[in-house]
Backbone as a ProteinNet text record, in pm:
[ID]
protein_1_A
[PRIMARY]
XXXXXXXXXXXXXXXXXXXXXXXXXXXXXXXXXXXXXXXXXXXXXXXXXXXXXXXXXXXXXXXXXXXXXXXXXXXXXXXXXXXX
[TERTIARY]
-2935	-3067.9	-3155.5	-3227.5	-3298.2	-3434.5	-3495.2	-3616.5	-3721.3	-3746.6	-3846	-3806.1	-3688.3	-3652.5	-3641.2	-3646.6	-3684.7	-3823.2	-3898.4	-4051.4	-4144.3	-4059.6	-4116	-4079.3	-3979.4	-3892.4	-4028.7	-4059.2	-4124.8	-4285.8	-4334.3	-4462.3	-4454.6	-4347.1	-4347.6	-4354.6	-4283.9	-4272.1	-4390.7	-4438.9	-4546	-4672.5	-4811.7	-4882.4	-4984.2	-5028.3	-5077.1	-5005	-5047.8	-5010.6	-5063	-5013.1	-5105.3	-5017.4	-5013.7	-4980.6	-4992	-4872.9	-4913.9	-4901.1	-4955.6	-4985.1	-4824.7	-4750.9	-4560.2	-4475.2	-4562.9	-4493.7	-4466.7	-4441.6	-4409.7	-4524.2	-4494.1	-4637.3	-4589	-4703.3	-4751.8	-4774.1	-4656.6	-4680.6	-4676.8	-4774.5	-4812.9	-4799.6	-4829	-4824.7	-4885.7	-4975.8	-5060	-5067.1	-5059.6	-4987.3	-5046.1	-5139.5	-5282.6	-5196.3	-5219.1	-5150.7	-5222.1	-5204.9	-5309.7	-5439.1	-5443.1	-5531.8	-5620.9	-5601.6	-5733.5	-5655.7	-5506.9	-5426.3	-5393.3	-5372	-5250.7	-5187.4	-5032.9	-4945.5	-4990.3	-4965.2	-4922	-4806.2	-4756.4	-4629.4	-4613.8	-4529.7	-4588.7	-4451.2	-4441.1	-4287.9	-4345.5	-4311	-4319.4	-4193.2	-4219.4	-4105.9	-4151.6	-3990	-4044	-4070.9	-4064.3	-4085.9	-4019.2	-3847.8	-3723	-3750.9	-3858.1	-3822.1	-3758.2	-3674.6	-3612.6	-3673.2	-3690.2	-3716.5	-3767.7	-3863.3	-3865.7	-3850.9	-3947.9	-4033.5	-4047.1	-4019.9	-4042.9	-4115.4	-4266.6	-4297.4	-4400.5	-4417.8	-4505.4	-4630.3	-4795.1	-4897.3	-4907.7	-4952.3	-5037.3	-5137.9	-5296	-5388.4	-5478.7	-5550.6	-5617.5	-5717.7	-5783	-5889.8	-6040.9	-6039.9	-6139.3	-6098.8	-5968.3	-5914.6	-5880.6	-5905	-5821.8	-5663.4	-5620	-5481.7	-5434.2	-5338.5	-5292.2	-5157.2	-5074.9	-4950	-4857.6	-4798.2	-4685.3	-4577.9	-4447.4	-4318.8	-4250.2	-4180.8	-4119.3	-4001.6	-3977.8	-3802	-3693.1	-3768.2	-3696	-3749.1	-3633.4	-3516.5	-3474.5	-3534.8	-3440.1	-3599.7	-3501	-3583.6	-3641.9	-3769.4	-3800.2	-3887.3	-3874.9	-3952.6	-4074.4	-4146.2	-4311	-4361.7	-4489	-4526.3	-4655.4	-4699.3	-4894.4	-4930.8	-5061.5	-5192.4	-5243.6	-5274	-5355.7	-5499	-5644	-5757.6	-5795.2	-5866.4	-5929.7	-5869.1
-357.1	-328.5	-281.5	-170.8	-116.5	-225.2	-197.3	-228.1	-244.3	-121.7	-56.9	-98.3	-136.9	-219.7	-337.2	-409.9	-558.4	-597.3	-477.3	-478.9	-513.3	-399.8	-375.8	-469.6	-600.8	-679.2	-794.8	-826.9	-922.2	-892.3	-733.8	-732.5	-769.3	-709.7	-744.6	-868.7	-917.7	-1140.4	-1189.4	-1161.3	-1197.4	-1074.7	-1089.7	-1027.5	-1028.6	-1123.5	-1112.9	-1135.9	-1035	-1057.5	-1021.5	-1017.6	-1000.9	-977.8	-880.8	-802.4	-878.1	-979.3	-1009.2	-931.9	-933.2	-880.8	-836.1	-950.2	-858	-791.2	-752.2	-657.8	-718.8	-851	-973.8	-957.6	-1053.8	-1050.1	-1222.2	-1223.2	-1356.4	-1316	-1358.1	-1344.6	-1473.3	-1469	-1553.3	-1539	-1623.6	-1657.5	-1782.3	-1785.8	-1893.7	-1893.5	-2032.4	-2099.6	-2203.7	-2143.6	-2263.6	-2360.4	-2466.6	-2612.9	-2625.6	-2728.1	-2762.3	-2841	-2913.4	-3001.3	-2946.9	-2821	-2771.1	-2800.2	-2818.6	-2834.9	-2672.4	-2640.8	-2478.7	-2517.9	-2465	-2425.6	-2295.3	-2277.2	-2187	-2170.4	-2056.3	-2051.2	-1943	-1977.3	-1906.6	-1859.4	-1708.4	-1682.6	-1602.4	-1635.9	-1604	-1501.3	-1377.6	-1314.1	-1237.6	-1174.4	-1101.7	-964	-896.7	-690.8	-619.8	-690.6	-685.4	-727.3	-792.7	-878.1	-987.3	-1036	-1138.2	-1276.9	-1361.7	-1498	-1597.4	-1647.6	-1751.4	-1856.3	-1892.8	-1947	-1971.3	-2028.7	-2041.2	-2207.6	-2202.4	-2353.1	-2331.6	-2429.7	-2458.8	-2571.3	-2520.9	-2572.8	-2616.1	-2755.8	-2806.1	-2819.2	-2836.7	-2848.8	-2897.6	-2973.8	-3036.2	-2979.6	-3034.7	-2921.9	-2885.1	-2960.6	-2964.7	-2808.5	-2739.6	-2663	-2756.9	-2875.6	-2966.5	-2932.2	-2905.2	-2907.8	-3069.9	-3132.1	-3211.8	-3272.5	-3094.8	-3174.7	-3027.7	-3021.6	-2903.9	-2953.1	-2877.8	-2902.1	-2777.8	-2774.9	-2689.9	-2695.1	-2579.6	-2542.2	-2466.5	-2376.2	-2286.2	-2282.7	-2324.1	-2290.7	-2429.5	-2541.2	-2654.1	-2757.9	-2786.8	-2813.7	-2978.2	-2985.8	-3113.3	-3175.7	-3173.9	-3271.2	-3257.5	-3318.7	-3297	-3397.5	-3366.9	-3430.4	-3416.9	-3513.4	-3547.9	-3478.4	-3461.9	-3391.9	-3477.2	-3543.5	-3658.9	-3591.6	-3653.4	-3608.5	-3576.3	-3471.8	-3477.6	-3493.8
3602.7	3552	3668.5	3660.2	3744.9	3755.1	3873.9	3894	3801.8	3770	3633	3527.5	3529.2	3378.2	3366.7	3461.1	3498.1	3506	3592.6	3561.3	3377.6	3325.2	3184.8	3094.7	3139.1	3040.2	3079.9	3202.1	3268.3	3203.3	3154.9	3128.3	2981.2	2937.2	2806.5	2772.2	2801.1	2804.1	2830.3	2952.8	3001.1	3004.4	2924.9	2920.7	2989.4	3113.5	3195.9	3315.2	3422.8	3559.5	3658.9	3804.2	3900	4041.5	4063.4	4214	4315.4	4416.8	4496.1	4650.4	4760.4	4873.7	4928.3	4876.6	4960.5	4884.5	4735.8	4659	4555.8	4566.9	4412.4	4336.2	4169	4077.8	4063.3	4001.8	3940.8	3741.6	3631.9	3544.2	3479.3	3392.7	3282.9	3163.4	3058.6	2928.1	2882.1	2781.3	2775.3	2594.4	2586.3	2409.8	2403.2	2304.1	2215	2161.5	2188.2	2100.3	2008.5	1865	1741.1	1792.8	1879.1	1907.2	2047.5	2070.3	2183.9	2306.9	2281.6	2448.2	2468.9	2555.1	2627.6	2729.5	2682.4	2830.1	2861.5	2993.5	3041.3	3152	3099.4	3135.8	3264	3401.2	3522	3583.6	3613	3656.4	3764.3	3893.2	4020.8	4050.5	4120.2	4145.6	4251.3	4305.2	4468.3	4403.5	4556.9	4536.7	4437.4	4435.3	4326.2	4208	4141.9	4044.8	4019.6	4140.8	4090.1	4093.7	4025.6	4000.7	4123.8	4185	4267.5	4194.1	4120.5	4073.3	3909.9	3853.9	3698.4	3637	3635.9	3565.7	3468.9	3416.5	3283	3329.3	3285.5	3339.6	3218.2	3166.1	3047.7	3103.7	3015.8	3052.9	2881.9	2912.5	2792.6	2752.2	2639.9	2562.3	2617.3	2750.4	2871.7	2935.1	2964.1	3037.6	3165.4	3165.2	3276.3	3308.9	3422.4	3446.7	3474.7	3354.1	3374	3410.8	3392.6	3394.2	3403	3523.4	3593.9	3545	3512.2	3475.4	3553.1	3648.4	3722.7	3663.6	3639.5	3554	3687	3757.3	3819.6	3985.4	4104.7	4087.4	4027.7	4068.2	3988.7	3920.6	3792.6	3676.9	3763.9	3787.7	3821.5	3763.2	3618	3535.5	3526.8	3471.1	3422.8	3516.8	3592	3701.8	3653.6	3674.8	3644.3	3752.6	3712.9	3855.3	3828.2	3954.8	3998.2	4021.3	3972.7	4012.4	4137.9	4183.3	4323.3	4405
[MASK]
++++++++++++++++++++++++++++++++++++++++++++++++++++++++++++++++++++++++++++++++++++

């Protein structure tokens, strides 16, 4: 798979993103829960496209970030954010 077609699979999935300074993006995805919670969902990648990075932000109906779940490279469970 070319570059450009790894690019366009990654915008498509993810509809927001963001150019970082060594050529990588920062893409997102963000999913209203019933009760005023959202994940958002965060895939880090280099100049190539390929994967650093893959985790999931919850955050409560405040927009509080309460709770990271890192999937990628290794899945390390749902971890609280401690205040302040």
């Amino acid at each position: 798979m070319t570059l450009e077609e790894k690019r366009w699979l990654n915008e498509k999935k993810f509809p927001n993103w963001q150019k970082l300074p060594d050529g990588g993006r920062i893409y997102w995805l963000e999913v209203k829960g019933k009760h005023g919670w959202r994940a958002r969902y965060v895939k880090e990648v280099d100049a190539m496209e390929e994967t650093l990075k893959f985790y999931q932000e919850i955050y409560d109906g405040n927009g509080n970030l309460i709770e990271i779940h890192e999937k990628f490279p290794m899945d390390k469970g749902h971890r609280e954010v401690e205040d302040g």
